[in-house]
Each structure stands twice: as structure tokens, then as C-alpha cells.
N, CA, C and O atoms as a printed pandas DataFrame, in Angstrom:
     atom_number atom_name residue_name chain_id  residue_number  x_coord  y_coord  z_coord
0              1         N          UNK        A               1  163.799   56.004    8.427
1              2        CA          UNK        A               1  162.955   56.493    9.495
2              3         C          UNK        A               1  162.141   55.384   10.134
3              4         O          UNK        A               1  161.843   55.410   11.328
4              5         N          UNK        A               2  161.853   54.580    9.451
5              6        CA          UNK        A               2  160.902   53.549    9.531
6              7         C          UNK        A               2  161.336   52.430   11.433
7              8         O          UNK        A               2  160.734   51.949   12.392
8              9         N          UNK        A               3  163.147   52.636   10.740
9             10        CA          UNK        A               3  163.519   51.870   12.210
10            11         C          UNK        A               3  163.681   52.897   13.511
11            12         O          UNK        A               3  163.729   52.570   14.697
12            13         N          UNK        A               4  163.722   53.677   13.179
13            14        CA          UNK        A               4  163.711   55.048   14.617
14            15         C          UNK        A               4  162.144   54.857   15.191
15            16         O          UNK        A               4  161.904   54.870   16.398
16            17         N          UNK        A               5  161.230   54.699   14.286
17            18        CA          UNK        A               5  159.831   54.465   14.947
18            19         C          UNK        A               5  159.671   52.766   15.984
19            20         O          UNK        A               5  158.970   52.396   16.925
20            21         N          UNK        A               6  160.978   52.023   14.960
21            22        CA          UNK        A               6  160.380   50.551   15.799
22            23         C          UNK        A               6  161.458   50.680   16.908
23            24         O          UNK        A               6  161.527   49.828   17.794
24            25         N          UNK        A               7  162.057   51.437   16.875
25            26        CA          UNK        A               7  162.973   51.694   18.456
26            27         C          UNK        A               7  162.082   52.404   18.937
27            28         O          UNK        A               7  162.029   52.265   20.159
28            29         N          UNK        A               8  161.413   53.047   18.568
29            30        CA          UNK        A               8  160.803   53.808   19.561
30            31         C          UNK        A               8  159.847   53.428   20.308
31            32         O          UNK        A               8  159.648   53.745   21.480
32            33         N          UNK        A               9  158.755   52.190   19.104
33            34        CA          UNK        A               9  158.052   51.497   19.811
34            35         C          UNK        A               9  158.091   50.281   20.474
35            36         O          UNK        A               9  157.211   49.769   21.166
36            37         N          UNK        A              10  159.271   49.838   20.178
37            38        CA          UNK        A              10  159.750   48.672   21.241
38            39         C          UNK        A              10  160.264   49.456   22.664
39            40         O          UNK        A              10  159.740   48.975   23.668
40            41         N          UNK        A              11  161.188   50.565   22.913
41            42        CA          UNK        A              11  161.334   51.095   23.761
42            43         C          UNK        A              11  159.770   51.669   24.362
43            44         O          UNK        A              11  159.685   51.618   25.589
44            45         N          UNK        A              12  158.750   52.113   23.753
45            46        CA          UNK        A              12  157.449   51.925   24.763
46            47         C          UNK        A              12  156.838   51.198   24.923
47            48         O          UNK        A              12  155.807   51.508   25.520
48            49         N          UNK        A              13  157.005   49.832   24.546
49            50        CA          UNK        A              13  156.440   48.921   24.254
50            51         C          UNK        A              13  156.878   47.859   25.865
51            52         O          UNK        A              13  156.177   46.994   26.392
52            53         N          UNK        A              14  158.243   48.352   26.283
53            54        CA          UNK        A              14  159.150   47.613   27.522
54            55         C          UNK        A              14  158.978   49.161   28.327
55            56         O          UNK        A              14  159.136   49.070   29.545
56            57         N          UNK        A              15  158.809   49.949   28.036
57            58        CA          UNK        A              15  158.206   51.266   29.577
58            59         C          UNK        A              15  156.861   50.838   29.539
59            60         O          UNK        A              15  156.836   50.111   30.532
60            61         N          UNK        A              16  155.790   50.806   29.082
61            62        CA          UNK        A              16  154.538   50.267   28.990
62            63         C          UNK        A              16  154.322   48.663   30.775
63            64         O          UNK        A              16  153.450   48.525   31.632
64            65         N          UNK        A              17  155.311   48.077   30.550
65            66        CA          UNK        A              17  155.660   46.754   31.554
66            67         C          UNK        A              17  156.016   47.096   32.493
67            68         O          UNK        A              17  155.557   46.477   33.453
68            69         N          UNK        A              18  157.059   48.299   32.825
69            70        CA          UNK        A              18  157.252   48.751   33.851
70            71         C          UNK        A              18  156.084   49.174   34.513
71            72         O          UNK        A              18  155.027   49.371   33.914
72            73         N          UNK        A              19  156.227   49.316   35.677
73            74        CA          UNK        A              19  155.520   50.016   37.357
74            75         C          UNK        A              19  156.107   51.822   37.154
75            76         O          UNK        A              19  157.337   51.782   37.118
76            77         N          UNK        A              20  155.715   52.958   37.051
77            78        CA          UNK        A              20  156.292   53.757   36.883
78            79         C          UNK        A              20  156.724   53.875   38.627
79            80         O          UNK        A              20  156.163   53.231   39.512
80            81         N          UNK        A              21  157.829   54.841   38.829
81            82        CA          UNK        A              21  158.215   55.119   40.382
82            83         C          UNK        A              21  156.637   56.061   40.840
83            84         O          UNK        A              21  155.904   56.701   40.087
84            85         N          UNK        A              22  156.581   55.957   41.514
85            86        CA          UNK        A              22  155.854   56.908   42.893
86            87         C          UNK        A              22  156.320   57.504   43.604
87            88         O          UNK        A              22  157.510   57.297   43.842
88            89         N          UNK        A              23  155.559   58.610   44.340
89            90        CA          UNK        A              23  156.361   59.329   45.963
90            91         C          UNK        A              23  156.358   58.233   46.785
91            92         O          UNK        A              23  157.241   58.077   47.628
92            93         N          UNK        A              24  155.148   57.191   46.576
93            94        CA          UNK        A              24  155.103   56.683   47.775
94            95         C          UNK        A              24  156.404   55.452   47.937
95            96         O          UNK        A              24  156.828   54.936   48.971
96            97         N          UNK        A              25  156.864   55.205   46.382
97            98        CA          UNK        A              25  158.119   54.508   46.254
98            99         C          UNK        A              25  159.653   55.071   46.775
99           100         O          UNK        A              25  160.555   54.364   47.226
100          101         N          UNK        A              26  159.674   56.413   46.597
101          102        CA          UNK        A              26  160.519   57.176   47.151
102          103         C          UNK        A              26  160.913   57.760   48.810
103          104         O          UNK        A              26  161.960   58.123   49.346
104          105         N          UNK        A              27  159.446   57.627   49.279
105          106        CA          UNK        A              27  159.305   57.659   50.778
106          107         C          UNK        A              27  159.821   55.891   51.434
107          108         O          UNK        A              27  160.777   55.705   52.186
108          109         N          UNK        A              28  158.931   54.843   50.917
109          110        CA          UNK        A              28  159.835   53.479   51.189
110          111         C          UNK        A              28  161.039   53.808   51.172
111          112         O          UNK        A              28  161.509   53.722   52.306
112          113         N          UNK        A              29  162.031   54.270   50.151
113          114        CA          UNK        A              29  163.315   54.180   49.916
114          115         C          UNK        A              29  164.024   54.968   51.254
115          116         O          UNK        A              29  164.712   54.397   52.100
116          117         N          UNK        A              30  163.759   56.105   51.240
117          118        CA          UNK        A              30  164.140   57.018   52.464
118          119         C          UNK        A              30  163.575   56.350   53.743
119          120         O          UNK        A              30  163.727   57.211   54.609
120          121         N          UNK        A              31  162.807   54.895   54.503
121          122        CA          UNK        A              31  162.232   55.165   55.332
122          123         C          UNK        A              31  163.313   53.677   55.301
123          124         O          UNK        A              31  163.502   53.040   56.337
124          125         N          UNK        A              32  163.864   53.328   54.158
125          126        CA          UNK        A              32  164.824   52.162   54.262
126          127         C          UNK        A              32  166.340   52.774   54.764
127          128         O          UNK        A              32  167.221   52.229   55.430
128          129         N          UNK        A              33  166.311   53.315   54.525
129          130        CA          UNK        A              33  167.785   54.280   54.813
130          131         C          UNK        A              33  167.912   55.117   56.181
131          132         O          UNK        A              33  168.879   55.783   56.551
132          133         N          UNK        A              34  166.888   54.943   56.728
133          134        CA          UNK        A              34  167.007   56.137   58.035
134          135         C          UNK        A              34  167.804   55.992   58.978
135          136         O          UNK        A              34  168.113   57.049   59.528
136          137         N          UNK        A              35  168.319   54.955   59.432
137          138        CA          UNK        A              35  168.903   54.483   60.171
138          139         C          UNK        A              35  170.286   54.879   59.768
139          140         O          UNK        A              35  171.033   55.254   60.672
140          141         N          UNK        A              36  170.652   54.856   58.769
141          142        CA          UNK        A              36  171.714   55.185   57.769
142          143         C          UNK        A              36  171.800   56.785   58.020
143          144         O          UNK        A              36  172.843   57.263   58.468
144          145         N          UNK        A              37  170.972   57.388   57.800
145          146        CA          UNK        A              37  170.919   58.794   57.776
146          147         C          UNK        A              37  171.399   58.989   59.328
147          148         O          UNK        A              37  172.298   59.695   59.784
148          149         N          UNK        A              38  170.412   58.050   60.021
149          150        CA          UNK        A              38  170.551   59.099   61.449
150          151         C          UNK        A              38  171.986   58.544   62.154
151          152         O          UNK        A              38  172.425   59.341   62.983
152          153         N          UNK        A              39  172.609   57.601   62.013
153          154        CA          UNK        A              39  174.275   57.468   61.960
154          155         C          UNK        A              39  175.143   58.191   61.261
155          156         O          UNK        A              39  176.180   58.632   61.755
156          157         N          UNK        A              40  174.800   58.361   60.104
157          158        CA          UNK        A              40  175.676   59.742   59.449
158          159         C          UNK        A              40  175.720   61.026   60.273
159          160         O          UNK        A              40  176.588   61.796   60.683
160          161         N          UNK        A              41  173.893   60.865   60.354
161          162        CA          UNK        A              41  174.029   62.374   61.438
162          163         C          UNK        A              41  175.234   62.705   62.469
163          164         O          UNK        A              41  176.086   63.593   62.449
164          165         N          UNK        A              42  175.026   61.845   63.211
165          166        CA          UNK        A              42  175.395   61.702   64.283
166          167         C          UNK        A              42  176.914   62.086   64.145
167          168         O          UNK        A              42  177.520   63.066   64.578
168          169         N          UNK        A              43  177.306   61.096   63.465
169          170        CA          UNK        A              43  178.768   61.555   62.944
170          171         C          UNK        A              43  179.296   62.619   62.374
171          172         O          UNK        A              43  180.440   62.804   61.958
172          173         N          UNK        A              44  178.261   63.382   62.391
173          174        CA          UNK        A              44  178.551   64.935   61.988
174          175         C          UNK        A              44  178.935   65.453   60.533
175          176         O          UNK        A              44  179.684   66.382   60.231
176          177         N          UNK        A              45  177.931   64.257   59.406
177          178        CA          UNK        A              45  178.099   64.523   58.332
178          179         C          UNK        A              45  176.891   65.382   57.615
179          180         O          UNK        A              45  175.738   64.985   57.785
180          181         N          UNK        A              46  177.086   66.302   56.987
181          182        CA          UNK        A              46  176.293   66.946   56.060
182          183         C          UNK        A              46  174.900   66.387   55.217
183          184         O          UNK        A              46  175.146   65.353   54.597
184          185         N          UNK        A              47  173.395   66.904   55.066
185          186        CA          UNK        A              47  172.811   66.238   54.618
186          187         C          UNK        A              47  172.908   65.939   53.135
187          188         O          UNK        A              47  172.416   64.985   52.532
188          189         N          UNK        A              48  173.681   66.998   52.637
189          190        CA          UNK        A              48  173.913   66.626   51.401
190          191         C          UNK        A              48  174.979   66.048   50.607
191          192         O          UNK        A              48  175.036   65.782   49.407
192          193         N          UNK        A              49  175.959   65.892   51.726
193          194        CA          UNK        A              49  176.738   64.557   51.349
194          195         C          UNK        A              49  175.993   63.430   51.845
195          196         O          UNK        A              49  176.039   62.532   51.004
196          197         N          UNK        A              50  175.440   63.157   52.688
197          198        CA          UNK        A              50  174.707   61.746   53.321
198          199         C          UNK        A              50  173.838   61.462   51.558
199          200         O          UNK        A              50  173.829   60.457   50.847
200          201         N          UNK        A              51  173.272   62.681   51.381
201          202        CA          UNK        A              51  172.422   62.556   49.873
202          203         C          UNK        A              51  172.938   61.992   48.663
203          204         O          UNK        A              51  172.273   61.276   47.914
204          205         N          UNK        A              52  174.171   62.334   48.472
205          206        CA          UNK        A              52  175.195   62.185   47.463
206          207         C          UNK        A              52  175.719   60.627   47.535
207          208         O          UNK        A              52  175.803   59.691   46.739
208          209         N          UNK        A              53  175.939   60.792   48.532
209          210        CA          UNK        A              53  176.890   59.374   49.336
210          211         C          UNK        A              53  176.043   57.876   48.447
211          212         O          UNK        A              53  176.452   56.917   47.792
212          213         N          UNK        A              54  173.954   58.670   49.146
213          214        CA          UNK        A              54  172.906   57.351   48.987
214          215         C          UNK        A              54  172.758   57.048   47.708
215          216         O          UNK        A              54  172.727   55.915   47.229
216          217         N          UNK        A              55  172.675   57.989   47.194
217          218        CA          UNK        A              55  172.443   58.470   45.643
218          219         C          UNK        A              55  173.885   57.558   44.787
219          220         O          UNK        A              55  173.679   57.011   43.703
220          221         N          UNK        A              56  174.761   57.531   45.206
221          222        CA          UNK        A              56  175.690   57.400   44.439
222          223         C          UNK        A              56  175.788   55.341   45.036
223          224         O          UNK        A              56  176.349   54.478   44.360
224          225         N          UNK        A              57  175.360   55.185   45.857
225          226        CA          UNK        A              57  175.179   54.234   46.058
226          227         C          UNK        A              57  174.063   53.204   45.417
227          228         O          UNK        A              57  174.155   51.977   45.469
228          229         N          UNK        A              58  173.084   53.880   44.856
229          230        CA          UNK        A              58  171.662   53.500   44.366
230          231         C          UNK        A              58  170.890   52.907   45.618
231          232         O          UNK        A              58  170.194   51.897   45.522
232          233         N          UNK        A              59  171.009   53.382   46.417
233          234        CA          UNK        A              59  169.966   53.032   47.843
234          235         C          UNK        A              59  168.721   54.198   47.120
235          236         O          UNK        A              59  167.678   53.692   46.707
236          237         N          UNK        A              60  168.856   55.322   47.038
237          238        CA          UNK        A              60  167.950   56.088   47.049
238          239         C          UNK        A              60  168.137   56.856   45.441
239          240         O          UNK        A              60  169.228   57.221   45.003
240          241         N          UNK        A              61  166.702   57.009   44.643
241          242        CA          UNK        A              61  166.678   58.410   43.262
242          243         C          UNK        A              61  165.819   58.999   43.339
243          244         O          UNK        A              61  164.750   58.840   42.749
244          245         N          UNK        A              62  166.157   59.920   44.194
245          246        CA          UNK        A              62  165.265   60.935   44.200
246          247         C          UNK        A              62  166.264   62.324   44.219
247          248         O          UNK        A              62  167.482   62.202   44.089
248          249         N          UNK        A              63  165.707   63.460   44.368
249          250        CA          UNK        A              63  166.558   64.909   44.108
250          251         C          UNK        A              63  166.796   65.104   45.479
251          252         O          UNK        A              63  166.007   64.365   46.069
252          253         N          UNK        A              64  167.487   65.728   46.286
253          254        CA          UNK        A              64  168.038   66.451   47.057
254          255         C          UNK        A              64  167.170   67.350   47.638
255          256         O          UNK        A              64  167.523   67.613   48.788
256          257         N          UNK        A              65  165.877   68.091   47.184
257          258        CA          UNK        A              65  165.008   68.619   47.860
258          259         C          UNK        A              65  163.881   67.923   48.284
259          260         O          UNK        A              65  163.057   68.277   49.127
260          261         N          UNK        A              66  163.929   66.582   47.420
261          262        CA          UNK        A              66  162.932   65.544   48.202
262          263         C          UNK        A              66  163.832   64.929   49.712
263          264         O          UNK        A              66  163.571   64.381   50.783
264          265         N          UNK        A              67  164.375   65.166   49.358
265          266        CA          UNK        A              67  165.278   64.541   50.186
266          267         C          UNK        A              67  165.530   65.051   51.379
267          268         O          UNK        A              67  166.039   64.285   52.197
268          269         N          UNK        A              68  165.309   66.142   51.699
269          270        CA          UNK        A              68  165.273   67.312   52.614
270          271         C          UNK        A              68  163.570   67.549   53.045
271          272         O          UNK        A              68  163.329   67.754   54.234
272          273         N          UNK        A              69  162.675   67.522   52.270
273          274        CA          UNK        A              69  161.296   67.644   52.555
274          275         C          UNK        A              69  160.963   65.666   53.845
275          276         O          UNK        A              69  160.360   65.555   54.912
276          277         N          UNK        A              70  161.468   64.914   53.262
277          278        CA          UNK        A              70  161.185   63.649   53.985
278          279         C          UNK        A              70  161.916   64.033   55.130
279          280         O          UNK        A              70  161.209   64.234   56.117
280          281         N          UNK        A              71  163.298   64.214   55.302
281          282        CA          UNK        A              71  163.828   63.729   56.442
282          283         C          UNK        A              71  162.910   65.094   57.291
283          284         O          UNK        A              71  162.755   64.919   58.499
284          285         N          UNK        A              72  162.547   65.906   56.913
285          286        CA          UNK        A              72  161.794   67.118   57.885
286          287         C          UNK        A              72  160.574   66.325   58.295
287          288         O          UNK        A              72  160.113   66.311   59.436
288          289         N          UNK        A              73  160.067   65.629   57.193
289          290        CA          UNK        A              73  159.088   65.274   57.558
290          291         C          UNK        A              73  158.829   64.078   58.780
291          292         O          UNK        A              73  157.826   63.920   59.477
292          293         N          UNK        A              74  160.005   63.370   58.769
293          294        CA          UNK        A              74  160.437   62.266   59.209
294          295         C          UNK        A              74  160.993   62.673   60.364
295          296         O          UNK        A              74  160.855   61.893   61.307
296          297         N          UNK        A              75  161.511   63.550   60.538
297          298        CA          UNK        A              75  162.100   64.728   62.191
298          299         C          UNK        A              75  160.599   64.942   63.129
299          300         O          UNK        A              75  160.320   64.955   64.328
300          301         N          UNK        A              76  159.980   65.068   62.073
301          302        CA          UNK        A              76  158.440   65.873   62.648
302          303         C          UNK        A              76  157.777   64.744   63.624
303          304         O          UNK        A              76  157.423   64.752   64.804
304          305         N          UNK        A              77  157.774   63.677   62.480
305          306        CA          UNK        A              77  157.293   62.561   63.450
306          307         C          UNK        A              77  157.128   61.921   64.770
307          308         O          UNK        A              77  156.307   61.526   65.597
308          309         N          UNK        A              78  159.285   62.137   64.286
309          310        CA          UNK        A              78  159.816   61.172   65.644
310          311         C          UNK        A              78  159.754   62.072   67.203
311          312         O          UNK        A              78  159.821   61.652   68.358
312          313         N          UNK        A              79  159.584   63.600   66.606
313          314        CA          UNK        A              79  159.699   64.179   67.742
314          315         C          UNK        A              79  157.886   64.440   68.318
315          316         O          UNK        A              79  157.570   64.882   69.423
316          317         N          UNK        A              80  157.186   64.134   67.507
317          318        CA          UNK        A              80  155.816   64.095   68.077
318          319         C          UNK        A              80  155.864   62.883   69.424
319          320         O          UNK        A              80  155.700   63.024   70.636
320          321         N          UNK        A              81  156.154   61.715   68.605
321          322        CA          UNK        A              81  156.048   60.696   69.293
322          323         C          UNK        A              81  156.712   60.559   70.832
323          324         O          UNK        A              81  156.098   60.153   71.819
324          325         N          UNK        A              82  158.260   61.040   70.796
325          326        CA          UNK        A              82  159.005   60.551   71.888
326          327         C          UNK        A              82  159.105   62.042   72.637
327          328         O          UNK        A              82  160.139   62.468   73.150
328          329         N          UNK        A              83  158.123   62.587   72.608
329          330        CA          UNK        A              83  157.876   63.744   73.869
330          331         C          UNK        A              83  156.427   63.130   74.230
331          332         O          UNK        A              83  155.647   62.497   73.519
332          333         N          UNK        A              84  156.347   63.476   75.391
333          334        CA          UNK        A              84  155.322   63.485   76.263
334          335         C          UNK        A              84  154.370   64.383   75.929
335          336         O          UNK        A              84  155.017   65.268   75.368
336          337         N          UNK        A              85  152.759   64.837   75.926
337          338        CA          UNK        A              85  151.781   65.055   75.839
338          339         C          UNK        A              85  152.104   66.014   77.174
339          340         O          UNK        A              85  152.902   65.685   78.051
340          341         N          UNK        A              86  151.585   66.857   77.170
341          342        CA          UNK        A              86  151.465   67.804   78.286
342          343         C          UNK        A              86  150.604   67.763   79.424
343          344         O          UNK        A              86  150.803   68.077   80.597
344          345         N          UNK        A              87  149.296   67.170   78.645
345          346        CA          UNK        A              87  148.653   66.287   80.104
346          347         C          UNK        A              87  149.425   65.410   80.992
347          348         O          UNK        A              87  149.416   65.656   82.199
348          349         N          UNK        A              88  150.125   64.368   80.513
349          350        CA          UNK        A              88  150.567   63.823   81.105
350          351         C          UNK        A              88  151.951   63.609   81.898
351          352         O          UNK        A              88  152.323   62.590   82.481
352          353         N          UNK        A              89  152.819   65.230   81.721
353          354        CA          UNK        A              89  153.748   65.513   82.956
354          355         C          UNK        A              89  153.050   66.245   84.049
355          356         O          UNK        A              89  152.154   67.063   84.260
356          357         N          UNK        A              90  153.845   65.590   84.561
357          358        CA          UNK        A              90  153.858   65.975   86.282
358          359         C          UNK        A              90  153.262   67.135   86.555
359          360         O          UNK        A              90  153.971   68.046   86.127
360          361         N          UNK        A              91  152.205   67.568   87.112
361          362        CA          UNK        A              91  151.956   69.358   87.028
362          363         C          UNK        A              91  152.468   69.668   88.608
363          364         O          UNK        A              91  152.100   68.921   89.515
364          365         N          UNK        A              92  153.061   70.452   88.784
365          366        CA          UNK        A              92  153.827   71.422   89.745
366          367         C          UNK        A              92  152.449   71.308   91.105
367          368         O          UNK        A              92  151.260   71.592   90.958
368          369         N          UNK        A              93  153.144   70.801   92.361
369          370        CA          UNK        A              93  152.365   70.896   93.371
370          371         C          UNK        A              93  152.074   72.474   93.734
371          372         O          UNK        A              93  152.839   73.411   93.961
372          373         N          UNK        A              94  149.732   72.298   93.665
373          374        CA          UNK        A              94  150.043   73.326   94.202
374          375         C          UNK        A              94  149.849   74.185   95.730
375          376         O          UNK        A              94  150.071   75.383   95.900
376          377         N          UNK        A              95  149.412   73.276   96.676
377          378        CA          UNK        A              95  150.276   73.801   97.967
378          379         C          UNK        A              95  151.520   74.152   98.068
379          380         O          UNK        A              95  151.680   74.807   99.099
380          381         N          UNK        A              96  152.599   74.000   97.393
381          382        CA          UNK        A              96  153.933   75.068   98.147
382          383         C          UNK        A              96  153.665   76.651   97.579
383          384         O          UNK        A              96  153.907   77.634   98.280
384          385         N          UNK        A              97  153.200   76.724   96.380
385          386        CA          UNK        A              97  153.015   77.972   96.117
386          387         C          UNK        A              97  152.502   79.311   96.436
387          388         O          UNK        A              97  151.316   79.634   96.387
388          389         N          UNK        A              98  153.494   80.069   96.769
389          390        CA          UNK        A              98  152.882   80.885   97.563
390          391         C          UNK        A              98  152.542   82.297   96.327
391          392         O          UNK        A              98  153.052   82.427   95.215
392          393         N          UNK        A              99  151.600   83.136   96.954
393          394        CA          UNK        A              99  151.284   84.184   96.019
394          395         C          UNK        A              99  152.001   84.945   96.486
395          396         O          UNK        A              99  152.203   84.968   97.701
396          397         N          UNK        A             100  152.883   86.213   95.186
397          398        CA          UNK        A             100  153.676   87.049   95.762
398          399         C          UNK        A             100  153.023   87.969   95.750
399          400         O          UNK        A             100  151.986   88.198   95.129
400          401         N          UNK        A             101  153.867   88.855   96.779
401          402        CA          UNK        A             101  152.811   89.980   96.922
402          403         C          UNK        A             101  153.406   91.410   95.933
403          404         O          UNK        A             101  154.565   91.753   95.699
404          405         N          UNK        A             102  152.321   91.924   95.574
405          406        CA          UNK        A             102  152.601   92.714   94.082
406          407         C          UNK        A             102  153.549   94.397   94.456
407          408         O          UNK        A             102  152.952   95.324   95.004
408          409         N          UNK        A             103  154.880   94.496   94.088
409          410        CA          UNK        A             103  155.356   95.120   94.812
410          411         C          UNK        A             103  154.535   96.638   94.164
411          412         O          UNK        A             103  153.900   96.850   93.131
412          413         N          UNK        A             104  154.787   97.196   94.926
413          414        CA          UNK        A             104  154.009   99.095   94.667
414          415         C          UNK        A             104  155.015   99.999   94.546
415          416         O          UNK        A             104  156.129   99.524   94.768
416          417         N          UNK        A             105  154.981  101.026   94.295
417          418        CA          UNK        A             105  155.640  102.188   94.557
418          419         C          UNK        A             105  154.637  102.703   95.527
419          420         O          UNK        A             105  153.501  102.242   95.643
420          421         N          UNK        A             106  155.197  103.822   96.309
421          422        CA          UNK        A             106  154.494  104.698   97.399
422          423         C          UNK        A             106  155.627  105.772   97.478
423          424         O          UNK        A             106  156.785  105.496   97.792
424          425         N          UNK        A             107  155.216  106.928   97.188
425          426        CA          UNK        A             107  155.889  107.869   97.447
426          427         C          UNK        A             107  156.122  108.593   98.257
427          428         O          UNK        A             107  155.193  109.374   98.462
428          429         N          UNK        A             108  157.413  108.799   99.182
429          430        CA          UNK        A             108  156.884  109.653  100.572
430          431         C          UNK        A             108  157.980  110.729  100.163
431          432         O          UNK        A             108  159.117  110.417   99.806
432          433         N          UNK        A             109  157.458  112.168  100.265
433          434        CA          UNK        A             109  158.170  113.164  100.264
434          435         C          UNK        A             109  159.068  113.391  101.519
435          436         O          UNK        A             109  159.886  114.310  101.458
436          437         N          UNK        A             110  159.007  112.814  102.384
437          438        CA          UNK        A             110  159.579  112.997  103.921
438          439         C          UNK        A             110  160.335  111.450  104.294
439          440         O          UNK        A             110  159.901  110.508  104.957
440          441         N          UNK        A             111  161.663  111.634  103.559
441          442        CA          UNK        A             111  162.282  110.881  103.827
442          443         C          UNK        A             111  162.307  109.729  105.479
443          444         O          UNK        A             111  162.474  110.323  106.544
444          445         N          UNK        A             112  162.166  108.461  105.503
445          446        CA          UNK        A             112  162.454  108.100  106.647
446          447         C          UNK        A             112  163.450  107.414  107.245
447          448         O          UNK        A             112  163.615  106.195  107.195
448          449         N          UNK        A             113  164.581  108.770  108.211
449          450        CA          UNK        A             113  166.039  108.934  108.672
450          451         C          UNK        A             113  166.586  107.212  109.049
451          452         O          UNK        A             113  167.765  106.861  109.081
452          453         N          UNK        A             114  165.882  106.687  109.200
453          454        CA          UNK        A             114  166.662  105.533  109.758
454          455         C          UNK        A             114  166.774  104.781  108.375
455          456         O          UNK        A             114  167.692  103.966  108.284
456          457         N          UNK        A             115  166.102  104.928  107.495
457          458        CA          UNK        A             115  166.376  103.992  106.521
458          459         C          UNK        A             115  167.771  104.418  105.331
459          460         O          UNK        A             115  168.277  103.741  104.436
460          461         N          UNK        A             116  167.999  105.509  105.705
461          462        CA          UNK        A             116  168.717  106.026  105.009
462          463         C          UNK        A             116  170.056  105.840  105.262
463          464         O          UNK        A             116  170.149  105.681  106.479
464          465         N          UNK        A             117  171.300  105.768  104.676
465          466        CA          UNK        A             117  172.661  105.870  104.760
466          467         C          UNK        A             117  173.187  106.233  106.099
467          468         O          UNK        A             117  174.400  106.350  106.275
């Protein structure tokens, strides 16, 4: 038993030296790959083969639902950025606009002959 303990404590003894991973290590990884992703996209591949593909490559270790939470998150971004602010399109001139006029009903019991058939 004695050597199962000094494996055990040499094996924590070398995790102890390590940096453990982070999200924020896992977001780097995905923010290294995007470009990657968004060419896969394009090409009309699946996100969870693009996942499999990275994964199996060791570009990226993370799970498949992290993996899906970033790139949403990472969608969110890009589309904040590269739309326009609403202040700042064009607002519709308004001299041409004319007010319509609000149509009514009016009921006339006494048909009028010329308008008719």
C-alpha cells in the first residue's frame, strides 16, 4: 500500500505545478478557432461536427455545450457590432408624407343609382 500512496503523492505533487484550465482558458481557445468555425460554417458544416473535428484535433477541450454557449455568445457580439445603432440610420423624410385620410363607413339606406352596376 505504502507505494499506491507515493504514486499518489508524486502524481499530486506534479498536478500541484500545473495552472489548472479556466473558462477564461477555454474562451481563448474558441476565440483562437473562430475563424475556423466561421469557414466551416459557411461550408455548410454542422456545429457538432466542426466540434468533433476541433476536439479531435486538440485545438479545443471543452464539451460540446460549452461549445455552443460561446459561439452564441460570440454570434451575439458580432451582430451587436456590425449593425448600425438606430439613431444613426437615415430617418425617412418627413415632408413627402402625407396623412391618410381615415376611411369610415357611412351608411345610406337609399342606394345612389349611378354608382351602382
Amino acid at each position: 500500500m505504502s507505494s499506491k500512496k507515493e504514486g499518489l503523492a508524486a502524481w499530486y505533487a506534479k498536478q500541484a505545478d500545473k495552472k489548472p484550465k479556466t473558462r477564461a482558458y477555454a474562451w481563448l481557445q474558441f476565440l483562437a478557432v473562430t475563424d475556423q468555425i466561421s469557414a466551416e460554417l459557411s461550408e455548410g458544416h454542422s456545429l457538432k461536427l466542426i466540434h468533433r473535428y476541433l476536439t479531435d484535433l486538440g485545438k479545443i477541450n471543452f464539451h460540446y455545450d460549452t461549445f455552443l454557449r460561446y459561439q452564441k455568445r460570440y454570434q451575439a457580439q458580432h451582430s451587436k457590432t456590425n449593425t448600425l445603432p438606430v439613431q444613426q440610420q437615415a430617418p425617412a423624410p418627413i415632408n413627402n408624407i402625407q396623412p391618410e385620410k381615415k376611411k369610415t363607413f357611412n351608411y345610406n339606406p337609399i342606394p345612389d343609382i349611378s354608382k351602382l352596376v
